[in-house]
N, C-alpha and C positions, 0 to 999 in steps of 0.2 A: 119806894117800898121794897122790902127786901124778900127773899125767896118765899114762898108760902106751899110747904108740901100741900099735894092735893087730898081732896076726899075722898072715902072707902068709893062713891056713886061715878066720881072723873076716874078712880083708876079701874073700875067695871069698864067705862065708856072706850077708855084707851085700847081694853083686852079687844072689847066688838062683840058683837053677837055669836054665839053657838050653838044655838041651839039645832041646827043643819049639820053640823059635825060629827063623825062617830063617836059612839060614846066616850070609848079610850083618851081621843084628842080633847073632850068638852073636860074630861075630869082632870087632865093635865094643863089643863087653863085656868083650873077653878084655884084661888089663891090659897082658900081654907084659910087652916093657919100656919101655912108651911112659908109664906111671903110675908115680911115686913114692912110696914109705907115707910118709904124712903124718910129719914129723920131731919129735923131742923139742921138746915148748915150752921158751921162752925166758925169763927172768923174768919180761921183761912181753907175753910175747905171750898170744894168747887163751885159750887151752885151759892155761894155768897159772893164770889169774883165773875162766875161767868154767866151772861143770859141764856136760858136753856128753854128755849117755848114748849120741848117735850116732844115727841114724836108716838103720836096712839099707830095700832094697827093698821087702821085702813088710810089713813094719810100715808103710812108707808109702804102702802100697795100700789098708791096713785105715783110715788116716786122712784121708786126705788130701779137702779134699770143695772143693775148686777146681780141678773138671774142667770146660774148656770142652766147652758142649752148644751145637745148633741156634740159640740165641738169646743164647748168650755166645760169640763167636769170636775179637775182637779187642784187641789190646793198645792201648793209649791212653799217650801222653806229651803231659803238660801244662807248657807252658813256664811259667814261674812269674815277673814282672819282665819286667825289660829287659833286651837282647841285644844286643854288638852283632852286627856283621856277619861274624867270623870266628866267632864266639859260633854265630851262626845256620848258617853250615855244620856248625859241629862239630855241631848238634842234627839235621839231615840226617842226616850221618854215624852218626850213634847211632840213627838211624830206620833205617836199612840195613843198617847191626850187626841192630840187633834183630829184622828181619824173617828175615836170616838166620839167625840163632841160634835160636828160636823156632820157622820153618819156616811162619810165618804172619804175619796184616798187623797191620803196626804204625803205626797212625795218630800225625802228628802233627799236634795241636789247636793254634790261636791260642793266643800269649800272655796270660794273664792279668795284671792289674795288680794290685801289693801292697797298695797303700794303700785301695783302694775296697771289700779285701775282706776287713775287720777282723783284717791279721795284724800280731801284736805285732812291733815291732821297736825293736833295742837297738845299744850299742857295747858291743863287748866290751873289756873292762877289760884284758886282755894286749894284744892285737892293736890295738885301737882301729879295727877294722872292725865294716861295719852287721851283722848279724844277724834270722835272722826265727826265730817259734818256732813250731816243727814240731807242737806241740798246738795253735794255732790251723787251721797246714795240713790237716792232716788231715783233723778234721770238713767244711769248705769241702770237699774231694774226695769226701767221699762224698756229701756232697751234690749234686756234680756228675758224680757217675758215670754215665756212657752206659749207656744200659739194653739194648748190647750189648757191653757191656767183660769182657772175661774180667777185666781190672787196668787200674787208671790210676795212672801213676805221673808225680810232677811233679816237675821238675827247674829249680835256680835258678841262676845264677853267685854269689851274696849266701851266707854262711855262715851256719850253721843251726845252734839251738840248742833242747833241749824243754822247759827251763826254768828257775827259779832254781837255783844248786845246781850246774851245768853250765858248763863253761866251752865247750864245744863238743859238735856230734854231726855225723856225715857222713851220715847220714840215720835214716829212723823210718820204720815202716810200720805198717798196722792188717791184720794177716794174715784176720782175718774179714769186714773188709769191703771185701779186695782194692785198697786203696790203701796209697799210699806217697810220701814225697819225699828226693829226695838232693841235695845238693850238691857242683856242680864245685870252689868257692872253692877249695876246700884240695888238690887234685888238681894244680892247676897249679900248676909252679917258680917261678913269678912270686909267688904268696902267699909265697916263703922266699925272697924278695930272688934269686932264680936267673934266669938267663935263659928266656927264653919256651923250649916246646920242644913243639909241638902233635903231635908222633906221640905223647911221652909222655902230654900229655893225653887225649887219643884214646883210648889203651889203658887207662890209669886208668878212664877215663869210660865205657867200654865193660864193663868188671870190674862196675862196678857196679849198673850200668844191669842187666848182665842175672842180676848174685846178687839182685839185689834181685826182680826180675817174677821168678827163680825162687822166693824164699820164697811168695809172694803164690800160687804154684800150689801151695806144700804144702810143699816142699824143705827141710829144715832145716842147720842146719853139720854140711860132712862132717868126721869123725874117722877118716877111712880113708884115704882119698891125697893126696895135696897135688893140690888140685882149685879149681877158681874158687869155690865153697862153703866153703872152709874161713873161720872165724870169721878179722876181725882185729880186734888192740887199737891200731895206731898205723898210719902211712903203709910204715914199710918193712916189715911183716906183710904188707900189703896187696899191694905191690909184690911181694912173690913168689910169690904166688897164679898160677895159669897162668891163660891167655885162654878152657879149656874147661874143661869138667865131664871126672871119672874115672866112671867106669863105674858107681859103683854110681849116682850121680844122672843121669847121661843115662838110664837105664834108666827113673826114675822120669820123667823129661822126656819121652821116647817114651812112657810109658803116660799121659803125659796128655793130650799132643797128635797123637800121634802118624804122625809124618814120616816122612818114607824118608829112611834115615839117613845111606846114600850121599848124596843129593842135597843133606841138611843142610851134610855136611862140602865137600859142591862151592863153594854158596853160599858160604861161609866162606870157603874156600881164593879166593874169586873175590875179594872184602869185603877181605881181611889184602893181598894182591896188590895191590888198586888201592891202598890205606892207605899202600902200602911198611912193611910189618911184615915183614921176612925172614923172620925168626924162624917168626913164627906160621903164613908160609904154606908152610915150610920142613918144618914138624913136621904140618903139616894134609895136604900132598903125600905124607909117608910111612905115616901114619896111613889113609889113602885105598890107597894101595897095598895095605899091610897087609889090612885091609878087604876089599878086592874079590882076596886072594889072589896079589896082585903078589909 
């Protein structure tokens, strides 16, 4: 039998109880109609290819053990390669995302160079673009983790592969030892012969940037709303994911960081605003309302 989204009563159960919560937090949990349930998969989208038992809240209190302490505070992005100059804003920009999302400081580290620091690289036999492989990345980052990183995650323009066997991957992480790297290549319209379109990069790049430092704290794919967590198996999967977490993962995101959740969605709504994201700051303005009982 094949995926079966759950019902309105399983994705309550997943949220948890709040009624102990202040009220600010209980009203930023509540789905209203601002969350959608996660929709029947598609033949090839994820949750038809991959078994997903779902992860509710308090199962991921029982596990979860990358909680930043006194001496792990900070998120880390490691530029990976060469950048150029628009390249290098957009990694600003994803610095500022991330701070905002997060509710905390998100460093961005010097670039490192590919070739000095033994990563495999290849052409890909379809594309015939360069490729690095993300089993080399990996180990190098934990070797380089800051011995105040809650996560380092390192980020390339170069498309990324983990190994023979693969013809691509848009990224890879080592959840135990808080690293991870993803790649833009395939994010921008310019890899499919389309014209440049840097808001859509931005957003793409933004999506992943922060599913990805979510797993790294514990988060797994949600199976409950169509959330920035949900699993994807191709580009336009991915592309319908929304720019925030549903309720039952912010909840997990606030017990592990935990922000003031007004101020989160302020930041955010400030972030999407300057970006010119309508949309996002469209949905983050009524959500805010919602929230503070507007």
């Amino acid at each position: 039998m094949g995926f079966v989204p759950p019902d309105a009563d399983r994705r309550l159960r997943a949220i948890g109880p709040v009624g102990d919560l202040p009220v600010a937090l209980q009203r930023a949990l509540d789905p209203d109609d601002f969350f959608e349930a996660v929709p029947q998969p598609g033949p090839k989208d994820w949750l038809n290819v991959a078994a997903e038992k779902g992860q509710g809240y308090e199962g991921f209190t029982r596990t979860a053990t990358n909680r930043p302490n006194g001496s792990r505070q900070h998120i880390y992005v490691q530029p990976l390669g060469d950048f150029s100059d628009s390249q290098h804003a957009l990694l600003r920009q994803l610095q500022q995302f991330g701070s905002a999302f997060f509710a905390r400081d998100v460093r961005l580290l010097p670039a490192i160079a590919v070739a000095e620091n033994g990563i495999t690289e290849r052409r890909n036999r379809y594309t015939d673009v360069t490729q690095l492989k993300t089993r080399d990345i990996l180990p190098l980052l934990s070797r380089r983790l800051p011995s105040d990183a809650s996560c380092l995650l390192a980020v390339t323009v170069l498309d990324l592969y983990p190994g023979e066997g693969w013809s691509f991957v848009f990224g890879e992480a080592i959840l135990d030892e808080r690293v991870g790297v993803f790649s833009i290549a395939r994010y921008d319209p310019r890899f499919y012969d389309k014209p440049a379109d840097p808001v859509l990069l931005l957003q793409r790049s933004c999506k992943v940037l922060a599913h990805e430092t979510c797993h790294m704290f514990g988060v797994r794919h949600c199976i409950f709303f169509n959330c920035l967590m949900n699993g994807s198996n191709h580009l336009a999967e991915s592309d319908r994911r929304p720019l925030d977490l549903c309720p039952v993962d912010l909840r997990k995101l606030h017990w592990s960081l935990g922000f003031d959740i007004v101020e989160r969605y302020r930041h955010l709504l400030e972030f999407w605003r300057a970006a010119g994201v309508a949309g996002a700051a469209d949905w983050l303005e009524r959500r805010l309302a919602f929230i503070e009982g507007g």
